[in-house]
C-alpha positions, 0 to 999 in steps of 0.5 A, spaced: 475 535 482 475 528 479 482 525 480 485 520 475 491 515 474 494 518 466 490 514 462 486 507 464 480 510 466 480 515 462 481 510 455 475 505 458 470 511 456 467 510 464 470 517 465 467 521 459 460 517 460 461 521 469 463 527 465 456 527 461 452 526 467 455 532 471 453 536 466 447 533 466 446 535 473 449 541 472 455 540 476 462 544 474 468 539 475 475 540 474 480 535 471 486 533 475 491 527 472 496 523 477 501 519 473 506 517 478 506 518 487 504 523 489 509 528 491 507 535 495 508 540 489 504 535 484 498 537 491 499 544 492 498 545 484 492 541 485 489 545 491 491 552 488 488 550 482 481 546 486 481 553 489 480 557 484 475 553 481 471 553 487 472 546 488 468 543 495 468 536 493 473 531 491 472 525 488 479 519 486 478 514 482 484 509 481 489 505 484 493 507 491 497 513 488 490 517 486 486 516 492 492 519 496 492 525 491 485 526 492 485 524 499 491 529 501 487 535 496 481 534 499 485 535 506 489 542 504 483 546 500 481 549 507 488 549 509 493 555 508 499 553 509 503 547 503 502 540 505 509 539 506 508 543 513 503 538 515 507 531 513 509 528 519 516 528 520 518 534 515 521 541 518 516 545 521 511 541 522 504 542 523 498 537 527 493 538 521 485 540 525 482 535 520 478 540 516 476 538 510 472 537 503 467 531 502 471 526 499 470 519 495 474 514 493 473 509 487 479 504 487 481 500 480 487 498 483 486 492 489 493 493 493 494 500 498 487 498 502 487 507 501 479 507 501 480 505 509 485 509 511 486 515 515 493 518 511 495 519 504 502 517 503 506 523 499 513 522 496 519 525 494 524 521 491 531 522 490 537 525 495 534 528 501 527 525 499 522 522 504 515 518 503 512 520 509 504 520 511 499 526 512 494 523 516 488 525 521 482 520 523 479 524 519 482 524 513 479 517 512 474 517 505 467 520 507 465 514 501 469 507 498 465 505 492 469 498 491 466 496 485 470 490 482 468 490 475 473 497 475 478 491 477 478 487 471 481 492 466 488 492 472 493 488 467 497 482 470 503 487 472 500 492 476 494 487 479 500 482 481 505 488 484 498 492 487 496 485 490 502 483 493 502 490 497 495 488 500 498 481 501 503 484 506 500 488 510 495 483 512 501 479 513 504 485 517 499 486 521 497 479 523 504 477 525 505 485 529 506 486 536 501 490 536 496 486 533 489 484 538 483 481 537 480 485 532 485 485 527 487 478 527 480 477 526 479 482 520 487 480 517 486 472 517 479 474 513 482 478 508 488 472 508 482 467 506 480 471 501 486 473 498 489 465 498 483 464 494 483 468 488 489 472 487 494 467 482 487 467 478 487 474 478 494 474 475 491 469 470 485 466 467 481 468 472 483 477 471 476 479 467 473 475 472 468 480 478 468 474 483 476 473 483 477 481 482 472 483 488 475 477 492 482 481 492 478 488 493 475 485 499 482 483 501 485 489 500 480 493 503 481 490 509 489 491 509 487 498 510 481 497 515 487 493 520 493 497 518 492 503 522 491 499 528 495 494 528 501 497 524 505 494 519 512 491 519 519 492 516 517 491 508 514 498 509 519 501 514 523 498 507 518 502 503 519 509 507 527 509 505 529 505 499 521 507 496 525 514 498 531 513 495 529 510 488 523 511 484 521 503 484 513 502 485 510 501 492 507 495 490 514 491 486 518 494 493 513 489 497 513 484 492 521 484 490 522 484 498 516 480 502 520 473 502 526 475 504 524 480 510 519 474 512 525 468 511 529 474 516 524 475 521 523 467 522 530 466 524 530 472 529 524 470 532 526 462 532 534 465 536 529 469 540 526 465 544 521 468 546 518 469 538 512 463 538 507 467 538 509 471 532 512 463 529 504 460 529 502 466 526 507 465 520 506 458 520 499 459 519 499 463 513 504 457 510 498 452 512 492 457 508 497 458 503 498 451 501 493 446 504 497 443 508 493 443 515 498 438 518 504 442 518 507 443 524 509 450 527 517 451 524 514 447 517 508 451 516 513 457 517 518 454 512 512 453 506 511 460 507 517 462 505 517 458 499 511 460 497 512 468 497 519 466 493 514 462 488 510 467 487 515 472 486 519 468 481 511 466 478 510 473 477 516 476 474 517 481 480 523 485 478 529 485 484 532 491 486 538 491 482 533 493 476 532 499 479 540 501 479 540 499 487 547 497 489 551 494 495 553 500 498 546 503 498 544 497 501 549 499 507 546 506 507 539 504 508 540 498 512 542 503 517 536 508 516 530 503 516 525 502 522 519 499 524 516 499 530 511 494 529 515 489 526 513 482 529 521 482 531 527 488 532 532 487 526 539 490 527 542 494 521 546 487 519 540 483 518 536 489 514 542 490 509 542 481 509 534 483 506 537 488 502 542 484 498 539 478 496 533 482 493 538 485 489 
């Protein structure tokens, strides 16, 4: 089975010219288009269709929505129950024994980091909706193939939204409690790369393979370290609010990433007990912006200004374009967890998050 995004590589003519050479190798292949994040009816109708073609492999090619498409297809064509049943947090729940068909991942996107992750996220959106992960070490891709000319064609919107996700998971797992050696060596790498390339990205250097495979390089370690280190309440926000309302993952993290870091800089600092996490966000607002003179509490300050510049810059859209409102903001405050948070937030401070995104 070939898993795609709606149209993008599919109009580059690559998947056509992958078509002509299966045929070649006399390889049969199924088709299966993704064309927003998907939900569990959107993989048990691929499953069921996989099944009845005698699928045994599954290949996905394109941004963080495709490879978890594919990835959550590759785990349930072995499987006999729905994949709601294996989503953690759902009724019914059941462990999943990690049987599974091969399984590649291609990304044209630079953002969820999926091509190194063990989970596929899965949506519902709407009143009673979740956003929720299928997971199992051994859902991780058999093969990533990160190639960053597939990169290049990513037009400025998606490469900013996919890039600020990436952005914040480095971040997440760098400040998070759980965070070791391992991870802040990979994080702060993937930080350097990212610092370097990613405005270019957005700009004159888009077309560029180095700039792009910078970026790659720098998503692909958000997946590495996410999955040990744990990400923060950006993403406790995008399990809620990404529930709730249909705004892309990327734009969420974006639209929300300079305010929750403003928040987490303030407990931290009333805390008391915070400076470890404190050196860290300064250290990031010191690579970000060149300032290696700056101190602890003005390395922090330069780092949210920056995330604020860049959200300006790039054109993020707030919440309120997505028909957010204040009185979901009270709802979801009181919803919203993160355990990996470098600092606990009470419901008051994640409704403050909220509001001044909107």
């Amino acid at each position: 089975m070939i898993v795609t995004g709606s149209r993008s590589f599919e109009g580059s003519g690559r998947l056509e010219r992958l078509f002509a050479e299966l045929r070649r190798a006399s390889s049969g292949y199924l088709h299966t288009r993704v064309h927003t994040e998907p939900s569990p009816e959107l993989i048990d109708a691929a499953v069921e269709s996989g099944r009845k073609a005698g699928t045994d492999s599954v290949i996905a090619i394109g941004g963080g929505s495709v490879i978890d498409a594919g990835k959550a297809v590759s785990a349930m064509l072995l499987q006999r129950y729905p994949v709601e049943r294996f989503i953690e947090g759902r009724p019914g729940f059941l462990e999943h024994d990690g049987r599974k068909v091969p399984f590649i991942a291609v990304p044209t996107t630079s953002g969820t980091g999926s091509e190194a992750t063990s989970n596929a996220v899965i949506s519902r959106v709407g009143a009673g909706g979740f956003k929720r992960s299928l997971r199992h070490p051994a859902f991780v891709p058999d093969v990533a193939v990160v190639d960053p000319v597939l990169i290049c064609s990513s037009p400025r919107p998606l490469t900013a939204a996919s890039g600020m996700d990436a952005f914040t998971q480095l971040l997440e797992a760098w400040v998070s409690p759980f965070a070791s050696p391992y991870t802040d060596l990979l994080a702060f790498h993937g930080l350097e790369y990212f610092s370097r390339s990613f405005l270019r990205a957005c700009s004159d250097g888009a077309g560029d393979p180095a700039v792009r495979g910078d970026i790659a390089y720098a998503a692909f370690l958000s997946g590495v370290v996410l999955g040990s280190a744990g990400l923060g309440i950006v993403h406790g926000f995008a399990s809620s609010v990404g529930a709730a309302f249909d705004i892309p993952h990327g734009v969420l993290c974006a639209a929300l990433l300079g305010e929750a870091t403003r928040e987490n800089i303030l407990q931290l600092q009333r805390s008391g007990t915070g400076r470890p996490a404190l050196r860290k966000y300064a250290a990031v607002g010191r690579l970000l912006t060149g300032r290696a003179d700056a101190d602890t509490e003005e390395g922090c300050l330069l780092l949210v200004r920056e995330l604020e510049e860049w959200r300006n810059r790039l054109d993020i859209p707030r919440l309120g374009a997505y028909g957010f409102g204040e009185g979901d903001a009270e709802r979801l405050a009181g919803v919203t967890r993160s355990k990996s948070n470098p600092v606990g937030l009470e419901p008051d401070s994640l409704k403050k998050i909220l509001l001044a995104c909107m």
